[in-house]
C-alpha positions in Angstrom: 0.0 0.0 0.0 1.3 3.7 -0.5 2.8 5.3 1.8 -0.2 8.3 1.6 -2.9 5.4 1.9 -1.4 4.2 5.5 -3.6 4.9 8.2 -2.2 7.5 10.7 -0.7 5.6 13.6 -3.0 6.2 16.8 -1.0 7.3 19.4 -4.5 7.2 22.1 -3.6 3.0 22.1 -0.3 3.7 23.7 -0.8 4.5 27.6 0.0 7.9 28.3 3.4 8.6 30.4 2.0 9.1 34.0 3.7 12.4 35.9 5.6 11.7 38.9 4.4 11.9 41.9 5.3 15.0 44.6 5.7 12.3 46.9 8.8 10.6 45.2 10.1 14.1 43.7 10.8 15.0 47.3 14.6 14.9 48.9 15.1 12.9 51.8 15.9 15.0 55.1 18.9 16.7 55.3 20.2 14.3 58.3 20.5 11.6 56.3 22.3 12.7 53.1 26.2 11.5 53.2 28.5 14.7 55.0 25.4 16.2 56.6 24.5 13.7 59.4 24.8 15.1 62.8 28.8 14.2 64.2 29.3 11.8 66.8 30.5 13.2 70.1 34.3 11.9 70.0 35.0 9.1 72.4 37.8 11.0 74.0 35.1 13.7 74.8 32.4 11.0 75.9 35.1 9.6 78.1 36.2 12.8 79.9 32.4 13.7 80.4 31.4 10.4 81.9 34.4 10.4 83.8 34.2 14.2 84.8 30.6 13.5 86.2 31.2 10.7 88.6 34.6 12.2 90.1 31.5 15.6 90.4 29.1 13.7 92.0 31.7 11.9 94.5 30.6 8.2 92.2 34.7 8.4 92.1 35.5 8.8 95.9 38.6 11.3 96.0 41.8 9.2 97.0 40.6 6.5 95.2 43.3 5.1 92.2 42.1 3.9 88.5 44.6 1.9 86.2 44.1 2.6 82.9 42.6 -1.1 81.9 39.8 0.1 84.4 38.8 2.8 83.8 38.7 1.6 80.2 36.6 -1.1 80.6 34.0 1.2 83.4 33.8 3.4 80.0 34.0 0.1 77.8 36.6 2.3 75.5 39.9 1.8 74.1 42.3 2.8 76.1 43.1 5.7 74.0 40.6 8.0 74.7 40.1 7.1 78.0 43.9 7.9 78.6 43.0 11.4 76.9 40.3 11.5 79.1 42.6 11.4 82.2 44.9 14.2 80.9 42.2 16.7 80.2 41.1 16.5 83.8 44.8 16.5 85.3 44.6 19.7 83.3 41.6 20.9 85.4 43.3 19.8 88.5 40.5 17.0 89.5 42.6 14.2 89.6 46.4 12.9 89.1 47.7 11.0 87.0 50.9 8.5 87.5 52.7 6.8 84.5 51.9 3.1 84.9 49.9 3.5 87.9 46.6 5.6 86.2 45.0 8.4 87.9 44.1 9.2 91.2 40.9 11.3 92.5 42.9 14.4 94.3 41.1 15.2 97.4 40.6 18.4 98.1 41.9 20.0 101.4 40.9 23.3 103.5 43.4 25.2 101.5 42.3 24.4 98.8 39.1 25.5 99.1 40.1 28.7 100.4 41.9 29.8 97.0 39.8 28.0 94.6 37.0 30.6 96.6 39.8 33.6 96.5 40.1 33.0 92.4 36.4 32.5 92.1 35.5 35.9 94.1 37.5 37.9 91.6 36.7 35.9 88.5 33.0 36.4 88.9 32.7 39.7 90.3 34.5 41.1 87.1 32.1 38.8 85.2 29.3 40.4 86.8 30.6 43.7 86.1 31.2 43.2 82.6 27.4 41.9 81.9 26.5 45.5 83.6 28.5 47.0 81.1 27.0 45.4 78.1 24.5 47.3 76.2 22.6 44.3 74.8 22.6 42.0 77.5 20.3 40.0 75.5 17.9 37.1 78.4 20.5 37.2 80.6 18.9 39.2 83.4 15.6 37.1 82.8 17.2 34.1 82.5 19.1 34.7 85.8 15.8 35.9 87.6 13.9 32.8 86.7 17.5 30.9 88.5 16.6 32.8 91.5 12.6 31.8 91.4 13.5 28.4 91.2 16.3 28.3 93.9 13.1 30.1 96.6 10.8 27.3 95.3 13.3 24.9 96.7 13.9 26.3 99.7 10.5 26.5 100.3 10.1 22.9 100.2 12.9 22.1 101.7 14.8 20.7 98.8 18.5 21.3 99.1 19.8 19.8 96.0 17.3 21.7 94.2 18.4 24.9 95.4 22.0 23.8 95.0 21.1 22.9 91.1 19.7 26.3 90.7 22.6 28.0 92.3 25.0 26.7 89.8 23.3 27.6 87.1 23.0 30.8 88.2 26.7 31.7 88.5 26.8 29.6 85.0 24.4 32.2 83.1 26.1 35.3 85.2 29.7 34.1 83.9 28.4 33.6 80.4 26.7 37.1 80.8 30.1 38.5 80.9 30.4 36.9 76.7 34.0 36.2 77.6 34.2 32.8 76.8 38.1 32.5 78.2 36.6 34.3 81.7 34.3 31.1 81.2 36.4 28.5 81.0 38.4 29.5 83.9 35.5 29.9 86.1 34.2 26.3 85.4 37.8 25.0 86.1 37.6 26.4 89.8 33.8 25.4 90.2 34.8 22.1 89.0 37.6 21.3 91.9 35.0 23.2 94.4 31.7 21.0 93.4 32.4 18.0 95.2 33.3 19.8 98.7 30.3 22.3 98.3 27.6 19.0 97.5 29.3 17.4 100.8 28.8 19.9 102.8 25.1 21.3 101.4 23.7 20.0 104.8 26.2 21.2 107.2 25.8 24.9 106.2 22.4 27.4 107.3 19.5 27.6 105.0 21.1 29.9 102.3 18.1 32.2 102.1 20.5 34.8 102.3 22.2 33.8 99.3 19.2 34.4 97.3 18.9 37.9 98.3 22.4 38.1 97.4 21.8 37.2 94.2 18.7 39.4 93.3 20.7 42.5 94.6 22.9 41.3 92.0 20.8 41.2 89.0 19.2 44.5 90.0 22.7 46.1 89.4 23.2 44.4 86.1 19.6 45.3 84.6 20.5 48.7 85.9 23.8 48.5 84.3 25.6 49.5 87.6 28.7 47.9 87.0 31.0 48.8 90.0 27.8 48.1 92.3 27.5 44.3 90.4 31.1 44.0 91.3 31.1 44.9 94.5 27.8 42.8 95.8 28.9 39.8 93.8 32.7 39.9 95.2 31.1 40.5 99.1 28.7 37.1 98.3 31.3 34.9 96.6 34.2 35.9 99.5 31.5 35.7 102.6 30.2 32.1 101.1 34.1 31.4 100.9 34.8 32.0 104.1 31.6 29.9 105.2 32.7 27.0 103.7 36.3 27.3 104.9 34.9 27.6 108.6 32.5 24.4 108.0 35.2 22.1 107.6 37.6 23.2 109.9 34.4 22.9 112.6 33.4 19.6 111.4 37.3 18.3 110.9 37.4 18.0 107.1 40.8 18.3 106.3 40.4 16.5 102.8 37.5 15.9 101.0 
C-alpha cells in the first residue's frame, strides 16, 4: 500500500506517560544525606564527660586510684581515649595522673578551698561587672531571675539539691553574661575542683536564704547597668560564702574531702 494510503498511527492506544508523583520528587531529610549527618560526640570527649561527672558527684570517691585497663573497661573504651580523658582533667586539677599507675581522685583539702573561693570571688565579680557594662545584654537578666525563682521554690520545700542545682546555674548564666568565653572557661575550672566539697557539705551549712537575696541585689545592678555596684555585691557574696565554707570544715574536721 502507498505510503499516503497508511492509516495514521493512533498514538491514544499507547498508555500515556503518568507524571511523577510530589511524593517521590521529594529529597530525603537533610540528616541523612552523606556529609550532613549530625557528628558523633568523639569518644575521647564522651570519656572525659562520663568520667568528669562521677569524680563531680563523688561516684569516684577522692583518694581513690584507677589503672588505665579500668577505667577503660567502666567506659567500655579503648584505652586511647580514656587515657585522653585522664589528661584533660589532670589539666583541670580533678585528679592525678601516674605513668603506669593511672590516675588518682585528688582530694581536696581546706586550703584548697580557700583559694579555689579567693580565684572565684575575683573571676565572677568582674564577670558580673562586665554583663552591667554590656549594652545588649540579650535574656541574661531574665534568665538569671527565673535561676533565683526556682532556687526560693526549693527552699520553700525544703529541697537542698534543688536549690543547690539552681545555684550553679546561676553563676553559669552570670559568667556567660560577661560573653568572655576565656573568663568562662576558667570559672568552670575552679567550680569544677570546688563541686564535690560544696555537694558534701550542702547539709552542714544554714539555709542559704540569704544567698538568694544576694543574688537578686545582684541582678538588680546588672539590669540597671551598675557595674562597679555588680562587682562589688557579687565579690562580698562569693568571699562571705568562701569564708563559710572554709569555717565548715575546719568545725566539722574536714581536712580532705
Amino acid at each position: 500500500m502507498p505510503d499516503a494510503m497508511k492509516a495514521p498511527v493512533s498514538r491514544a492506544s499507547t498508555p500515556p506517560r503518568k507524571p511523577a508523583k510530589t511524593t517521590i520528587a521529594k529529597k530525603p531529610a537533610v540528616a541523612v544525606r552523606p556529609g550532613r549527618r549530625p557528628a558523633k560526640e568523639p569518644f575521647a570527649d564522651k570519656a572525659y564527660r562520663e568520667l568528669r561527672a562521677r569524680i563531680l558527684d563523688n561516684s569516684m570517691p577522692s583518694g581513690e586510684q584507677y589503672t588505665e585497663e579500668e577505667l577503660a573497661a567502666m567506659l567500655q573504651m579503648s584505652r586511647t581515649p580514656t587515657r585522653e580523658a585522664m589528661l584533660r582533667l589532670a589539666g583541670e586539677g580533678l585528679v592525678e595522673v601516674r605513668p603506669r599507675h593511672g590516675m588518682r581522685i585528688k582530694p581536696v583539702s581546706q586550703v584548697d578551698m580557700r583559694e579555689i573561693y579567693e580565684v572565684l570571688t575575683a573571676l565572677e565579680s568582674t564577670a558580673a561587672a562586665l554583663a552591667a557594662v554590656r549594652s545588649d545584654q540579650g535574656d541574661s537578666v531574665a534568665l538569671l531571675r527565673a535561676s533565683i525563682r526556682d532556687m526560693d521554690a526549693a527552699l520553700e520545700r525544703d529541697d537542698l539539691a534543688a536549690w543547690a542545682t539552681a545555684d550553679e546555674r546561676f553563676h553559669t548564666l552570670l559568667v556567660e553574661a560577661a560573653g568572655n568565653s576565656r573568663l568562662t572557661e576558667l570559672v568552670q575550672t575552679y567550680v569544677g575542683q570546688s563541686h564535690r566539697v560544696r555537694m558534701l557539705t550542702l547539709r552542714l551549712r544554714p539555709k542559704p536564704v540569704m544567698s538568694n537575696r544576694d543574688h537578686e541585689a545582684v541582678v538588680d545592678a546588672v539590669a540597671a547597668h551598675d557595674a562597679r555596684r555588680a562587682r562589688e555585691l557579687h565579690f562580698a557574696h562569693r568571699e562571705q560564702s568562701g569564708r563559710m565554707l572554709v569555717e565548715l570544715l575546719a568545725s566539722h574536721g574536714l581536712t580532705r574531702l
